[in-house]
C-alpha positions in Angstrom: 1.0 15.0 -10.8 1.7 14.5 -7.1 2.0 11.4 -5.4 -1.6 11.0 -3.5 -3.1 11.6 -7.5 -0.8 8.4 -8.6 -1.9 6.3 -5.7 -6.0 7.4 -6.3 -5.6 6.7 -10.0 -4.1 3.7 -9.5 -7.0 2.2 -6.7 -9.8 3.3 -9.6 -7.6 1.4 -12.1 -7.8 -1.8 -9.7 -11.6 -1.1 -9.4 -12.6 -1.2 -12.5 -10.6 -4.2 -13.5 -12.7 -5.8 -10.5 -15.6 -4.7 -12.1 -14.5 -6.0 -15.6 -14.1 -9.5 -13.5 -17.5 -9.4 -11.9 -18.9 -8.7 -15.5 -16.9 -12.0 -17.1 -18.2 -14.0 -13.9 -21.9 -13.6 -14.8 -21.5 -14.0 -18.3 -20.0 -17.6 -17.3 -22.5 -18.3 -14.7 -25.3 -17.2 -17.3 -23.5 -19.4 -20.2 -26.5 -21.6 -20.6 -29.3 -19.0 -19.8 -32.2 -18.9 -22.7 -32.5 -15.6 -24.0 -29.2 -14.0 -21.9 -27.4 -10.9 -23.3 -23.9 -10.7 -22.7 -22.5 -7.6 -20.3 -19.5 -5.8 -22.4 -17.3 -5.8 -19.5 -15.6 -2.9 -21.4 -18.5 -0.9 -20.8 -20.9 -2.9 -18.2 -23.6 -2.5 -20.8 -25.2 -5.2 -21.8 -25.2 -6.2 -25.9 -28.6 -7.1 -26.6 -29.4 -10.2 -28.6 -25.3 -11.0 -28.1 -24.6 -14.4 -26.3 -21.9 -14.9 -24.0 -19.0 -17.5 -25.4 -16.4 -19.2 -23.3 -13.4 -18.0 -25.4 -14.7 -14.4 -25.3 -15.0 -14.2 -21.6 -11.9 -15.8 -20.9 -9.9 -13.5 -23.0 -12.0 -10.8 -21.3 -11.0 -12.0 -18.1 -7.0 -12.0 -18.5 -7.2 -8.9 -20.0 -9.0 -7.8 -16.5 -6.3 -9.6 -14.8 -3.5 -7.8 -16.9 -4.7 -4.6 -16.4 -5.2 -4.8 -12.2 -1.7 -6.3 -11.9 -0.5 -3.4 -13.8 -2.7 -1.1 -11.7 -1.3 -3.2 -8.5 2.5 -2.2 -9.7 1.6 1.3 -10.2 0.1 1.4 -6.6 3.0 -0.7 -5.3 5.6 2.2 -6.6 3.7 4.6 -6.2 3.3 4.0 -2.1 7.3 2.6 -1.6 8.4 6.5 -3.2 5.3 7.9 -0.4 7.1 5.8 2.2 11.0 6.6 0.7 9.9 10.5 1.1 8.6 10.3 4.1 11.8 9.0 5.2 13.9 11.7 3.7 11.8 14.4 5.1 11.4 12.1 9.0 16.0 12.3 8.1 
């Protein structure tokens, strides 16, 4: 695995936790909605006939936060060795 593959993974790691967090947010928003089904923000389907809960979401949503700092880090790292390289090969 090269560098540029770590870097890519990494940004679609961050994108999808931002999409687990944009799932979590309507749930919340929709709390109180008659008749709303909950979005698994696992899966961005929705689970018919399931309600949304506070507790749910909110576990949800620090597992989305979790899961884009640790996609953050691997970026981070990833991009410091990109510029370290460069600087041995600019040497």
């Amino acid at each position: 695995m090269n560098i540029s593959s770590i870097l890519n993974t990494a940004s679609s790691g961050m994108r999808a936790q931002t999409n687990r967090f944009a799932a979590v947010a309507n749930n919340v928003a929709n709390l109180s909605t008659p008749g709303y089904s909950r979005v698994d923000p696992s899966t961005l389907t929705t689970d018919e006939g399931q309600p949304a809960d506070l507790a749910t979401e909110m576990t949800d949503m620090m597992q989305a936060a979790q899961g884009y700092k640790a996609n953050a880090v691997v970026f981070e790292t990833g991009a410091d060795l990109w510029q370290w390289l460069a600087t041995i090969k600019r040497d």
